[in-house]
Residue, then its C-alpha position, 0 to 999 in steps of 0.5 A: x247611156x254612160x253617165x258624165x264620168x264613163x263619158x269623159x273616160x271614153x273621151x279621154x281614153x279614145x283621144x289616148x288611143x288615137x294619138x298614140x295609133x295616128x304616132x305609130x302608123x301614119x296617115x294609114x291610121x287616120x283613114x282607119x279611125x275616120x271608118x271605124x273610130x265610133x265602134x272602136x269607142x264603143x266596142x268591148x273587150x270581153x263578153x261576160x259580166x266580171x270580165x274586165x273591159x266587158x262594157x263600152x270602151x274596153x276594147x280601147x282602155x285594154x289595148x292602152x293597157x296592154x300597151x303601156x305595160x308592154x313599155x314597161x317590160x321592155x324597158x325592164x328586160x332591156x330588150x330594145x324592141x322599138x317603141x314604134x312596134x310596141x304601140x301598133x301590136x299593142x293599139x291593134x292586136x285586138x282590133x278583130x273585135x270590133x267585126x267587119x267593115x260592115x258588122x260588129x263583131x259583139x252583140x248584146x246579148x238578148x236572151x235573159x237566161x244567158x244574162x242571168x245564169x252566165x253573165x253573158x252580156x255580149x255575144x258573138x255576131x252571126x251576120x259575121x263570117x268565121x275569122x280569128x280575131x288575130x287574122x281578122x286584126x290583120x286583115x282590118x290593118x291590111x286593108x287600110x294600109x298599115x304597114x307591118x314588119x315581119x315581127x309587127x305582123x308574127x306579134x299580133x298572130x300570136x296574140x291569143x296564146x300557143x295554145x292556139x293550134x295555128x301558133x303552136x308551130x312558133x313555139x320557141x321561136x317567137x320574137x321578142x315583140x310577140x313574147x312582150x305582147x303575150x306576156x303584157x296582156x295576161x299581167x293585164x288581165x291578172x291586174x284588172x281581174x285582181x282589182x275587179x275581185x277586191 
């Protein structure tokens, strides 16, 4: 159970996130939270112990994140992207990771080797079908109605990187939108990983 502090920041994070998300897609939103809004809360970012948002929240406090520097970029660059656009690719582009309509997409990891050895502290859901958390992103946003510009949609494809064989056919072709994403989330985890490491 996390402690009064991490609570709070769940709390605050979560209210964070779904104000900005209900700001950015509409009523879509709101049925989407009132499905899944207790696993978002809860669900990680990443799977192994010294990964930063490996732990309860950190899907949210990383999409937050991402977003927020997406916003400082883009203002930067003067680039002029749509502050509407920025919020939905950056609150949703990871959300695959919360599963399915009906299973979690990360479990905890029960044997104690890989706890031990790897620091593995979740691990990847079985009862799952196969899917790309990018595709399963936009099936979950489909499926509850958000709609999506061309650009909002090619954004969160790419989410994962060119080195993805499926996106490297957008190589220099990206929008600027997808660049702000792809950029904003490796200066986050660069930040986190630096402030994790001191």
């Amino acid at each position: 159970m996390p402690d009064k502090d991490k609570l709070n920041d769940l709390k605050s994070n979560w209210d964070t996130y779904e104000n900005l998300g209900v700001k950015a897609a509409g009523e879509p939103a709101g049925a989407l939270f009132e499905a899944l809004g207790e696993r978002i809360v809860m669900c990680p970012a990443f799977t192994k112990d010294g990964q930063p948002g490996a732990h309860p929240g950190g899907l949210v406090a990383h999409a937050l994140q991402v977003t927020a520097t997406m916003r400082r970029l883009n203002k930067a660059l003067e680039w002029n992207v749509p502050v509407g656009s920025i919020l939905k690719v950056g609150l949703f582009h990871d959300l695959g990771k919360v599963g399915s309509l009906e299973h979690d997409y990360f479990v905890e990891q029960t044997s104690q080797w890989h706890r031990e050895k790897l620091g593995q502290l979740y691990k990847y859901n079985e009862k799952l079908n196969k899917m790309a958390v990018s595709h399963r992103s936009l099936y979950l946003l489909q499926h509850f109605g958000i709609q999506l510009t061309n650009n909002e949609w090619l954004a969160i494809q790419l989410a994962q990187g060119s080195h993805f064989e499926e996106n490297r056919f957008y190589v220099g072709h990206e929008p600027s939108l997808a660049l702000l994403l792809q950029q904003s989330k490796q200066l986050t985890l660069h930040m986190d990983s630096k402030s994790l490491s001191v």
